[in-house]
C-alpha positions as CSV (number, residue, x, y, z in Angstrom):
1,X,0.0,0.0,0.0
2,X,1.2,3.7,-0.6
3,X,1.9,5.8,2.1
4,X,1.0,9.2,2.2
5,X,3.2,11.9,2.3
6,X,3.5,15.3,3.9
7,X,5.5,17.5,1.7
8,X,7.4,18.5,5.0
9,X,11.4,18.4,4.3
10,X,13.8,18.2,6.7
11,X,16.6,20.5,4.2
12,X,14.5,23.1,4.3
13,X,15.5,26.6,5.9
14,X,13.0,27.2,8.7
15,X,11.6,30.4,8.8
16,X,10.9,30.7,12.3
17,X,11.1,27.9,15.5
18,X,7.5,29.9,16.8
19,X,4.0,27.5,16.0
20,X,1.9,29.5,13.9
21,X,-0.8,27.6,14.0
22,X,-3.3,30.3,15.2
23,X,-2.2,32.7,12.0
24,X,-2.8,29.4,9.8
25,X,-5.5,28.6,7.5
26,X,-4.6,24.6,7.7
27,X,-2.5,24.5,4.2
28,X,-1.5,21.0,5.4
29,X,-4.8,19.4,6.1
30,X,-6.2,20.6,2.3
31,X,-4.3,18.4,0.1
32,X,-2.3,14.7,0.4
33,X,0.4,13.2,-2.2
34,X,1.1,9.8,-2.3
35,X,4.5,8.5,-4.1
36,X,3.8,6.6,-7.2
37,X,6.4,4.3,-9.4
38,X,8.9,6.5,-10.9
39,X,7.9,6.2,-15.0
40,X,10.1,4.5,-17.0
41,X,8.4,3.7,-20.6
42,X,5.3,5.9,-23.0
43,X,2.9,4.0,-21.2
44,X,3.8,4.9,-17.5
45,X,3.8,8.8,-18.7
46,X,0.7,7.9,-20.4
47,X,-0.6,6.5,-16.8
48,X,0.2,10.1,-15.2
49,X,-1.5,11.9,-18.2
50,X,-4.8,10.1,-16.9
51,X,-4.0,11.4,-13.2
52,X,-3.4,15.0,-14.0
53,X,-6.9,14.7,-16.4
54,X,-8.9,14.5,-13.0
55,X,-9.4,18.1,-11.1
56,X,-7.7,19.2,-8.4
57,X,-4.3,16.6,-9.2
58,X,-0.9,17.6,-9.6
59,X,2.2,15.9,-10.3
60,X,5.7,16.2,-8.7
61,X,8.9,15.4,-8.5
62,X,10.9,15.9,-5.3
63,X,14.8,14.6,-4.9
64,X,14.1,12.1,-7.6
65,X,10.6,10.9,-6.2
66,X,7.4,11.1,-7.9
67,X,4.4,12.1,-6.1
68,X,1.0,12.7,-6.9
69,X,-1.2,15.5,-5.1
70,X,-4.3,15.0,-4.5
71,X,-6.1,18.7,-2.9
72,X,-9.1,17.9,-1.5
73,X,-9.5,19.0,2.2
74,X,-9.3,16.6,5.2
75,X,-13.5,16.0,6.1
76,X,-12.6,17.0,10.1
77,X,-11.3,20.6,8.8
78,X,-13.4,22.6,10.9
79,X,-14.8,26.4,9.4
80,X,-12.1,27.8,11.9
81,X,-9.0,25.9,10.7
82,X,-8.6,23.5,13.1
83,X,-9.2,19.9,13.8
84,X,-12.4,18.5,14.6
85,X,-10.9,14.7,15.0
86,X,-7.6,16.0,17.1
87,X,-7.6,12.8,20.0
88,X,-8.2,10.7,17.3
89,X,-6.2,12.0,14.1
90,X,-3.9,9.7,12.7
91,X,-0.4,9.2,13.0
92,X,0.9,11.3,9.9
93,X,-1.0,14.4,11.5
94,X,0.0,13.6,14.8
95,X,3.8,13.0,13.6
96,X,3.5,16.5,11.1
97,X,6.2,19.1,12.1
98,X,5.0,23.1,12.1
99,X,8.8,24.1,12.0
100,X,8.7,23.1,8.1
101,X,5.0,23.4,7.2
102,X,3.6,25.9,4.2
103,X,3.3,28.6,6.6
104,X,6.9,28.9,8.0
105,X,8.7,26.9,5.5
106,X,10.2,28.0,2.3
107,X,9.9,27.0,-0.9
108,X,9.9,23.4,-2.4
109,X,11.5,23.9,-5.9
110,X,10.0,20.8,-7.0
111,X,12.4,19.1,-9.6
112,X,9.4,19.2,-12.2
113,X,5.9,20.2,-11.4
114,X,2.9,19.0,-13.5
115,X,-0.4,20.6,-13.1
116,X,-2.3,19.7,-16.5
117,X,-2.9,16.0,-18.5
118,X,-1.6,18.7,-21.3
119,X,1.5,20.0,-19.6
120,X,2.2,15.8,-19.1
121,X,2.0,15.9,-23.3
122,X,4.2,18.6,-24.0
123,X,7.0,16.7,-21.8
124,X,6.5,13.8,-23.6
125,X,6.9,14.9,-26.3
126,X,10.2,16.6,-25.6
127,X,11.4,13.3,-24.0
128,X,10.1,10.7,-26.4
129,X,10.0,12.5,-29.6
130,X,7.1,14.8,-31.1
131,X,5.6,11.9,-32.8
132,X,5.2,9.8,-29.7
133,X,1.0,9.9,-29.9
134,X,1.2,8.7,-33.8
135,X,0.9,5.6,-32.0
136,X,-2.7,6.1,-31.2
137,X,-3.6,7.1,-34.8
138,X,-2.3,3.9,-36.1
139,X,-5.0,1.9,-33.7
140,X,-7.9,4.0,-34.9
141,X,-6.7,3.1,-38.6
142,X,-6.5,-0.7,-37.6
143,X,-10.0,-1.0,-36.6
């Protein structure tokens, strides 16, 4: 099974050592990524073309990991930020460091960053060739 994965990293800078929570508008508890098999032939690009056709998916790449992020908030977000399951959230949220979160951390620079099934295209086609989609005009003709 997957495992989830906050986006915290331990290499970032911190901005401050202070919990912000009270100033934040739960960034961490709106979205989840998930690692996925790093692609390796057409078809596994292909695969992540069908992920980043759904709404609200990205796509990235962080210190040669690929992720995919899902944003679609946690159901216990409560209308003032905070948690309504907090003695019973699970482990990743319990285990979730503020010292690196979206609030106080800095940037990721994500390696690559894919937001759009037609962003996913254009890379193919730069790393397979500008032809590499002929291939599904020759199974139209076959039939």
């Amino acid at each position: 099974m997957a495992k989830a994965k906050t986006k915290a990293k331990t290499t970032k800078t911190k901005k401050t050592n202070k919990v912000h929570c009270h100033l934040c508008t739960a960034l961490c508890c709106r979205y989840y990524a998930m690692s996925i098999d790093t692609p390796e032939d057409v078809d596994d690009y292909d695969n992540i073309r069908w992920y980043l056709s759904h709404q609200n998916s990205h796509v990235f790449v962080e210190d040669g990991d690929w992720y995919l992020n899902v944003f679609n908030p946690c159901k216990y977000l409560t209308e003032d930020h905070r948690c309504g399951n907090y003695e019973m959230r699970p482990a990743i949220c319990r285990e979730y460091k503020t010292h690196s979160c979206e609030l106080t951390g800095d940037d990721y620079g994500y390696e690559l960053h894919f937001t759009s099934d037609k962003q996913m295209e254009e890379y193919m086609k730069i790393k397979f060739g500008a032809k590499v989609f002929e291939r599904y005009d020759k199974k139209k003709k076959k039939k």
